[in-house]
PyMOL commands that place a pseudoatom at each C-alpha (Angstrom):
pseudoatom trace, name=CA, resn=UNK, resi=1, chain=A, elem=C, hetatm=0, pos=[15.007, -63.485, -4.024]
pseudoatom trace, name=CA, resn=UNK, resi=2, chain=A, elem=C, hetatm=0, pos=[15.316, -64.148, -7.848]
pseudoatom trace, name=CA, resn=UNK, resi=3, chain=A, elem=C, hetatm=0, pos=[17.355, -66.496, -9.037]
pseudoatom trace, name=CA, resn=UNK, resi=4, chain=A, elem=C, hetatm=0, pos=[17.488, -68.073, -12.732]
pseudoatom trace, name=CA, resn=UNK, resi=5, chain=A, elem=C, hetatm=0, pos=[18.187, -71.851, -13.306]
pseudoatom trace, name=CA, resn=UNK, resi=6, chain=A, elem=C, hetatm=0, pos=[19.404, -74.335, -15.545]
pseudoatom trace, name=CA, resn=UNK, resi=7, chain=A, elem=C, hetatm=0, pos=[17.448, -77.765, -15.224]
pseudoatom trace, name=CA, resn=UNK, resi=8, chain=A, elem=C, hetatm=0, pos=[18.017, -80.701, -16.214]
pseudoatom trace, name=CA, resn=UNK, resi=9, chain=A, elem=C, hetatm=0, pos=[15.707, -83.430, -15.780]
pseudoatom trace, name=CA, resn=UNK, resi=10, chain=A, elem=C, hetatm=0, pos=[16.400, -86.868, -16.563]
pseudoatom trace, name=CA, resn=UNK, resi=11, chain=A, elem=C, hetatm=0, pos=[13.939, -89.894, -15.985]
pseudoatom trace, name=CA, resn=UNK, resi=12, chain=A, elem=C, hetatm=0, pos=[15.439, -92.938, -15.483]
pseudoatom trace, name=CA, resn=UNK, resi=13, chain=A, elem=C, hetatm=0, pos=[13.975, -96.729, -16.030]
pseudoatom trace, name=CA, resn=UNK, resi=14, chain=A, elem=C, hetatm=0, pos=[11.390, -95.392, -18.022]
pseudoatom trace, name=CA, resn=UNK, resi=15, chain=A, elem=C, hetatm=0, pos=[12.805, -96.058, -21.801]
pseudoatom trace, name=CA, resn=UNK, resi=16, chain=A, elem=C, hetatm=0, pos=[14.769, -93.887, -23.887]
pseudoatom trace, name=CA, resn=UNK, resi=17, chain=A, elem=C, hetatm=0, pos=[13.121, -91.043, -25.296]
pseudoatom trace, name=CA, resn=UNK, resi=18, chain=A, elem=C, hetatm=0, pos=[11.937, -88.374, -22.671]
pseudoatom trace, name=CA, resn=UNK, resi=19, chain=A, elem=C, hetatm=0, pos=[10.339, -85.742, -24.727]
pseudoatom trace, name=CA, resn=UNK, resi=20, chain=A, elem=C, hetatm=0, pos=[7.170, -86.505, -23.083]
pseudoatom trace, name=CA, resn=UNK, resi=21, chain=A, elem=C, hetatm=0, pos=[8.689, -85.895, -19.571]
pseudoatom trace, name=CA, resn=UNK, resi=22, chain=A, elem=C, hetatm=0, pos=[10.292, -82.913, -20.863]
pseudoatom trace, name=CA, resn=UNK, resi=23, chain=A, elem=C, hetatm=0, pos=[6.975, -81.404, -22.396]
pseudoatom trace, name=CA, resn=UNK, resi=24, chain=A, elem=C, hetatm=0, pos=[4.824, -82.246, -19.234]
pseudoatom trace, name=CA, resn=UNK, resi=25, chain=A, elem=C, hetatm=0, pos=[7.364, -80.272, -17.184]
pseudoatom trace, name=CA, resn=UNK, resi=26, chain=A, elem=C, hetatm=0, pos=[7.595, -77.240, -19.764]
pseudoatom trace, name=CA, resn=UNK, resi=27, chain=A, elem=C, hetatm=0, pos=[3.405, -77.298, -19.190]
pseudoatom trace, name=CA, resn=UNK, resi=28, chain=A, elem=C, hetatm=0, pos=[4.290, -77.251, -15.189]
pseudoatom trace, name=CA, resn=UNK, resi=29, chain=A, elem=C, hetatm=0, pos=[6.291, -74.408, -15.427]
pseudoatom trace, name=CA, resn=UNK, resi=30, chain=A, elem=C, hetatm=0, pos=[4.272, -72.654, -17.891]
pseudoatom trace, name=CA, resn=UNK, resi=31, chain=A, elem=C, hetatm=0, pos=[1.347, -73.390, -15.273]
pseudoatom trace, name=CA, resn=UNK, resi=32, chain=A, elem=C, hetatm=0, pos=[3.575, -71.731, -12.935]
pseudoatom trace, name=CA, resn=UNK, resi=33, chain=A, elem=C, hetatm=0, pos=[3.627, -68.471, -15.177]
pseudoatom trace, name=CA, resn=UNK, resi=34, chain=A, elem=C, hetatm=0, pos=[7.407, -68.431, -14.931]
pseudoatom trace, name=CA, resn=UNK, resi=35, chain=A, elem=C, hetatm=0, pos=[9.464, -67.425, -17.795]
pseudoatom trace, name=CA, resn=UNK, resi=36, chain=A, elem=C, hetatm=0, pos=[11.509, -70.157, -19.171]
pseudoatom trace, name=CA, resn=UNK, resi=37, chain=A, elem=C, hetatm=0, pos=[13.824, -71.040, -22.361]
pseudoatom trace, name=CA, resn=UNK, resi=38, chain=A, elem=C, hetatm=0, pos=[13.981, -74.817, -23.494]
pseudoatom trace, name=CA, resn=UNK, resi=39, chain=A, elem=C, hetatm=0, pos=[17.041, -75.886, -25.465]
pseudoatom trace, name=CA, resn=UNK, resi=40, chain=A, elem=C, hetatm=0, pos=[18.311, -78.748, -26.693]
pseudoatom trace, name=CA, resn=UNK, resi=41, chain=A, elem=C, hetatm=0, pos=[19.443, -80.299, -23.243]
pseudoatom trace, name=CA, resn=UNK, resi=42, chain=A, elem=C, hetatm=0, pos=[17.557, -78.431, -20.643]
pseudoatom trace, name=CA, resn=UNK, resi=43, chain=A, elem=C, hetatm=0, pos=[15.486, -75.402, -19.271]
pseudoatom trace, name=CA, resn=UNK, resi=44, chain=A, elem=C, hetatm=0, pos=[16.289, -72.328, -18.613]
pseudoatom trace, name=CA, resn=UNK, resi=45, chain=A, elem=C, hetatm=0, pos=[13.885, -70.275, -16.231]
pseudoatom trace, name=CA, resn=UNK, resi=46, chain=A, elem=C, hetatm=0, pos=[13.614, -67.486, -14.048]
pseudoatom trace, name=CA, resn=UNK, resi=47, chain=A, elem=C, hetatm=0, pos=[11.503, -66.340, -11.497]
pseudoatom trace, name=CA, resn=UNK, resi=48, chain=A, elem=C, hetatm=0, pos=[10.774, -65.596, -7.275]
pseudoatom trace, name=CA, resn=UNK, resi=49, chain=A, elem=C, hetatm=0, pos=[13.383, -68.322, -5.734]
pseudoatom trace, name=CA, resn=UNK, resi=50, chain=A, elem=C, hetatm=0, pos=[10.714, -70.395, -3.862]
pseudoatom trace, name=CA, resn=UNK, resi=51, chain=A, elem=C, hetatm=0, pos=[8.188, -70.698, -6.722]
pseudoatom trace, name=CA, resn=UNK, resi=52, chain=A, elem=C, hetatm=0, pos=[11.039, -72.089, -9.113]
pseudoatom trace, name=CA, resn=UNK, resi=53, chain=A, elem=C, hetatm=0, pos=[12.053, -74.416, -6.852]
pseudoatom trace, name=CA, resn=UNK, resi=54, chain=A, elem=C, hetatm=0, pos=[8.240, -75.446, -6.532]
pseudoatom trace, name=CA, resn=UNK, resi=55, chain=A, elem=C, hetatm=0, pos=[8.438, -75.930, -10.469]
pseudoatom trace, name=CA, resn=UNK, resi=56, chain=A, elem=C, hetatm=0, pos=[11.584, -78.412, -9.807]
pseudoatom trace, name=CA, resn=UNK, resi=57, chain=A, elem=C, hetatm=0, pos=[9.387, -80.371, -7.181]
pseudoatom trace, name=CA, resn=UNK, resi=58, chain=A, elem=C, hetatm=0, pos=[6.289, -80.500, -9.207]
pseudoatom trace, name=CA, resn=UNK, resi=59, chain=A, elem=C, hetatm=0, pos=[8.316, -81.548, -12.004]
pseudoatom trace, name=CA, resn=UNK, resi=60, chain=A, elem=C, hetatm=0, pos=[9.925, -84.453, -10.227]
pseudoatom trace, name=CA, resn=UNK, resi=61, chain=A, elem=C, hetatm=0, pos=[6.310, -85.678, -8.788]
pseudoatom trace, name=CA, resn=UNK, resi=62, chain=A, elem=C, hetatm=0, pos=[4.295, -85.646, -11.814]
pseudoatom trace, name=CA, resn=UNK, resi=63, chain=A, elem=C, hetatm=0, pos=[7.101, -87.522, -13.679]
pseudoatom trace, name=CA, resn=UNK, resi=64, chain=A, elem=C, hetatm=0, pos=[7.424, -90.403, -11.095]
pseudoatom trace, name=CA, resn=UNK, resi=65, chain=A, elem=C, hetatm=0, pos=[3.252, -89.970, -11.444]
pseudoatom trace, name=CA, resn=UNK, resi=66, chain=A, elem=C, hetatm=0, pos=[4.296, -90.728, -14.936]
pseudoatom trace, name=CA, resn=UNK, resi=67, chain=A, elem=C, hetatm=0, pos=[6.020, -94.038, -14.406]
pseudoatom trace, name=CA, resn=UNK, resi=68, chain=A, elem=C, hetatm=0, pos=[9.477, -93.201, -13.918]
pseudoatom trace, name=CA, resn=UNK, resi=69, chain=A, elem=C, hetatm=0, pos=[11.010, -95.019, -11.227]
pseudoatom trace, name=CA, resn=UNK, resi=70, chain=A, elem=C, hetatm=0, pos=[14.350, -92.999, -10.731]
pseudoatom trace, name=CA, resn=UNK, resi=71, chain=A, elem=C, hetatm=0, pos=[15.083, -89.269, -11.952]
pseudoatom trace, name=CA, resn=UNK, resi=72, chain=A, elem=C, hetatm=0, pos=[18.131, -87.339, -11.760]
pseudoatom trace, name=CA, resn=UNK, resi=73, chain=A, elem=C, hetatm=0, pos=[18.303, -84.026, -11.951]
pseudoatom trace, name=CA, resn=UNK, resi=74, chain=A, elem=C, hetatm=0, pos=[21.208, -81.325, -12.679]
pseudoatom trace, name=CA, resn=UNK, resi=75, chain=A, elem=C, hetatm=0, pos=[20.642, -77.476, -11.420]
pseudoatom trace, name=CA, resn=UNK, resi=76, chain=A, elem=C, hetatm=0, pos=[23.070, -74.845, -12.150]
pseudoatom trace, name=CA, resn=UNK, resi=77, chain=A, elem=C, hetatm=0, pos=[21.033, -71.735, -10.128]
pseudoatom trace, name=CA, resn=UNK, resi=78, chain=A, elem=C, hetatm=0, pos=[22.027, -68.015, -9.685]
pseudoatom trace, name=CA, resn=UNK, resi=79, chain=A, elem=C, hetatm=0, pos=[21.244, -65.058, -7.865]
pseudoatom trace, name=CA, resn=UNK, resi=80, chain=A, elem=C, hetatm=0, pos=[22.209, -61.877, -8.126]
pseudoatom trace, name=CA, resn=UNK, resi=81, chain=A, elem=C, hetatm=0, pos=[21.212, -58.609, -5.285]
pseudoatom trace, name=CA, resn=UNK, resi=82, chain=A, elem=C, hetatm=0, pos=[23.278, -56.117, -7.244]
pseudoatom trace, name=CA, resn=UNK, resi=83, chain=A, elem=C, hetatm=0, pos=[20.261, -55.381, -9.747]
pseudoatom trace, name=CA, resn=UNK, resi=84, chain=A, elem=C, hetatm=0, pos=[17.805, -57.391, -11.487]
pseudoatom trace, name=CA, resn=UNK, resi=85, chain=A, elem=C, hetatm=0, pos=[18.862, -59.614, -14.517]
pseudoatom trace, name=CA, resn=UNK, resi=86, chain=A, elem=C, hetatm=0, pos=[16.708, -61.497, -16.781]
pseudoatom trace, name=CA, resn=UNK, resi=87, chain=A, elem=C, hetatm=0, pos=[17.734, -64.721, -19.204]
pseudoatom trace, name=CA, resn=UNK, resi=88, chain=A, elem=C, hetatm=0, pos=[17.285, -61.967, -21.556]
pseudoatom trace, name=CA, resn=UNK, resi=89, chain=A, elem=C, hetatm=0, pos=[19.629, -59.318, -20.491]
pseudoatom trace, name=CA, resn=UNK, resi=90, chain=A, elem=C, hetatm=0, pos=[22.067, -61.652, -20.347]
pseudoatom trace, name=CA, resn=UNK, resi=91, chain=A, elem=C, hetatm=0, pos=[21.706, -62.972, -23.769]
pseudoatom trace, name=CA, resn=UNK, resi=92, chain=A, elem=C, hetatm=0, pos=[21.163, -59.406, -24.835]
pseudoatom trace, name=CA, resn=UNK, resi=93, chain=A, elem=C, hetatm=0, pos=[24.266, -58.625, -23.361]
pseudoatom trace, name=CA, resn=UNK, resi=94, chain=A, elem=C, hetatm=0, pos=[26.337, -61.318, -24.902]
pseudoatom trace, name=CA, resn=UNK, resi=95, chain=A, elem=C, hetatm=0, pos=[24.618, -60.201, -28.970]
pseudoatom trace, name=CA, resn=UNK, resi=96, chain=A, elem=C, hetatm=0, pos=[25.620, -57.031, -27.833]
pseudoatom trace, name=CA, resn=UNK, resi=97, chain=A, elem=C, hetatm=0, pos=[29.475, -57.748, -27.546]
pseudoatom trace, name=CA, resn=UNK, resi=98, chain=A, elem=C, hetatm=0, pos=[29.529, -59.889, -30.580]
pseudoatom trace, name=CA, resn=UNK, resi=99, chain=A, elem=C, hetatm=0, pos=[27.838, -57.154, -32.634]
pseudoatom trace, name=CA, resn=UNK, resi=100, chain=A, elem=C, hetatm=0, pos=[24.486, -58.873, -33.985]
pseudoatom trace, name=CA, resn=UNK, resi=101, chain=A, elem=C, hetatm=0, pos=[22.322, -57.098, -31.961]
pseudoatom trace, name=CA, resn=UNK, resi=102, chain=A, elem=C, hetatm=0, pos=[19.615, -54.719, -33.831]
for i in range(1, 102): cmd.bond("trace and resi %d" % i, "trace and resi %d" % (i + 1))
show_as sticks, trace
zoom trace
């Protein structure tokens, strides 16, 4: 099944920036060969339901590897059996209605 997530991964005890968490799980799921989209507060990515949630696991393993004692994550995940839908369909979509689409 496909699904497309929103993650959120957030080290904890480890100081206060986390861009270096958040870059060693971008190269994880780029590993993966997943499609993704960072922004400013997570990752967006899409892919075959079991190897995304792989990603997720790996993430949360190489970051305690890392030195982060605690992590908490957020997930926001859907699935659709309808028809297929990428991240960029449904931005695509979304241009479309408010006109700034090409």
């Amino acid at each position: 099944m496909k699904v497309i997530i929103d993650l959120c991964v957030v080290p904890l005890g480890a100081g206060l920036s986390v861009s270096r968490f958040v870059a060693a799980c971008e190269g994880i799921i780029k590993e993966a060969g997943l499609k993704s989209m960072l922004h400013a507060y997570g990752t967006n990515i899409e892919g075959e339901w079991d190897e995304v949630f792989a990603v997720v696991k790996k993430c949360h393993e190489v970051i305690h590897e890392m030195g982060a004692p605690r992590i908490t994550t957020t997930i926001k995940a859907g699935t659709r059996v309808d028809r297929e839908q990428s991240m960029q369909d449904k931005l695509d979509s979304v241009e479309n209605k408010l006109g700034t689409t090409q």
